[in-house]
Every structure is written in C-alpha cells, then in structure tokens.
N, C-alpha and C positions, 0 to 999 in steps of 0.2 A: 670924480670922473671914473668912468669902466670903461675900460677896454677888451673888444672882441675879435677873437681871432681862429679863425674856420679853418677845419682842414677834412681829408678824406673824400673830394670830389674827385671825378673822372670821366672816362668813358668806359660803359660796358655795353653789353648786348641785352636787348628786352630779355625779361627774364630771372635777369641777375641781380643781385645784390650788392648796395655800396652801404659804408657806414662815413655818416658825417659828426665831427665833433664840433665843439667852439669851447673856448680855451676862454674864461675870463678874468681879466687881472684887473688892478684899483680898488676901487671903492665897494668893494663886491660883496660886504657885509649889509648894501643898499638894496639889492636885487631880491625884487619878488618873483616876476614872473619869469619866465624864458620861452624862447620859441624859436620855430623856425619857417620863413616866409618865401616864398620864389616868385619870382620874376622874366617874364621871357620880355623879348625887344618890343618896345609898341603897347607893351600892358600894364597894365595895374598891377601894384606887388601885390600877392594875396598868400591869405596864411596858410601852411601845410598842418603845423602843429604845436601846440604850446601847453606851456607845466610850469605851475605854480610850487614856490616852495616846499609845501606838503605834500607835490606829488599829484594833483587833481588836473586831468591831461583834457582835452580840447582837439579835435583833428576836425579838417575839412573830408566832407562826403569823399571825395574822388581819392583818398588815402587810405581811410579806414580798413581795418583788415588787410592792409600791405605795407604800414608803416609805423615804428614804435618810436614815441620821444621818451625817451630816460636824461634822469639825473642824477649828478652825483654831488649834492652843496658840498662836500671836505675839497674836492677836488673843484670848486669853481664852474664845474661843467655840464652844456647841455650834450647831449648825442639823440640822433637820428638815424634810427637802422631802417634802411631801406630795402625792403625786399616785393619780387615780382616786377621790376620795373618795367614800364611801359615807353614807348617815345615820344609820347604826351606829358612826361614827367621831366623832358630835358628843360633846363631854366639856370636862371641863375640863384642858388640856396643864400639865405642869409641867415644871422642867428641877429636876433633880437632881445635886449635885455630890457623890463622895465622894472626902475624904482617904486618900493612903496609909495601907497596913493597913487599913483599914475603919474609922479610930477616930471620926470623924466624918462627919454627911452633914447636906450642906443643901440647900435645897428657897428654889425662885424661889415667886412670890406666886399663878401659875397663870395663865394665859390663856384665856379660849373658844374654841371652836372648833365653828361650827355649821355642818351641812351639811344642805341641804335637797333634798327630791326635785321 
C-alpha cells in the first residue's frame, strides 16, 4: 500500500504562484509514475501533469508553459509549481501514484486550490 498526502494549496490572486507537494509513504519502492489531476464539482477529474521515474513529464495543453511537475525519488515526492495562475485553474488538485505495469493507482485525499480575480 502508498500512501499520499498533499499539501501547499490555497487561495491567491490570478496571477500568482502556489507550489503543491505530495508526500509518499509505504510501499513507495512500487511507484512509477506520479501525477497530478484536478477536479471541479460536476466534472470529470482530468490530468494537469505527470512524471515518470526517469523524469519524462506529460502536461495537459491548458498548463504548459505555466506549470512545472518535479521530483524528487530519495524524498518520495512529487511537486507542482504553479505559476500565472488563472480562475479557471480553481479545482480541487490530487496527487496520483501508479505502480509498475499499471496494476495499481492510488489517489492522495485532494487539496483546493482557489484563484481569485
């Protein structure tokens, strides 16, 4: 089992800059990929960003060039630095871990993240 656990959400102003981390504990010598997905009330989670062990990163269109996923494997950790934020970015952030092969994925508890104009 992994366990995941977010922090660094808030509220800012469009604009501004938040940095999100997720913290993984367990089984965490399992984990390949990492990400991070959001979700507003009413929709579909969909992916913001994700990084594979080695470092080979994946971002959805509406991010690129305003958002950086890093890792750190000694540390367990993914991070998400958010910058330029807009008010279409408010949702709620998850970190997502999946095991080699795909056989498993686990999902951190979610964070806010609001941006106001």
């Amino acid at each position: 089992q992994v366990q995941l656990v977010e922090s660094g959400g808030g509220l800012v102003q469009a604009g501004e800059s938040l940095r999100l981390s997720c913290a993984a504990s367990g089984s965490v010598a399992t984990i390949d990929v990492m990400g991070w997905y959001r979700q507003a009330p009413g929709k579909q989670r969909e992916v913001v960003a994700t990084i594979s062990r080695g470092g080979f990163t994946v971002y959805a269109d509406s991010v690129k060039g305003r958002f950086t996923i890093s890792r750190d494997n000694a540390k367990n950790a993914v991070y998400l630095q958010m910058n330029s934020l807009k008010p279409e970015d408010t949702d709620v952030y998850y970190c997502k871990a999946v095991s080699r092969f795909g056989t498993t994925v686990y999902w951190g508890q979610g964070i806010q993240v609001t941006v106001s104009t």
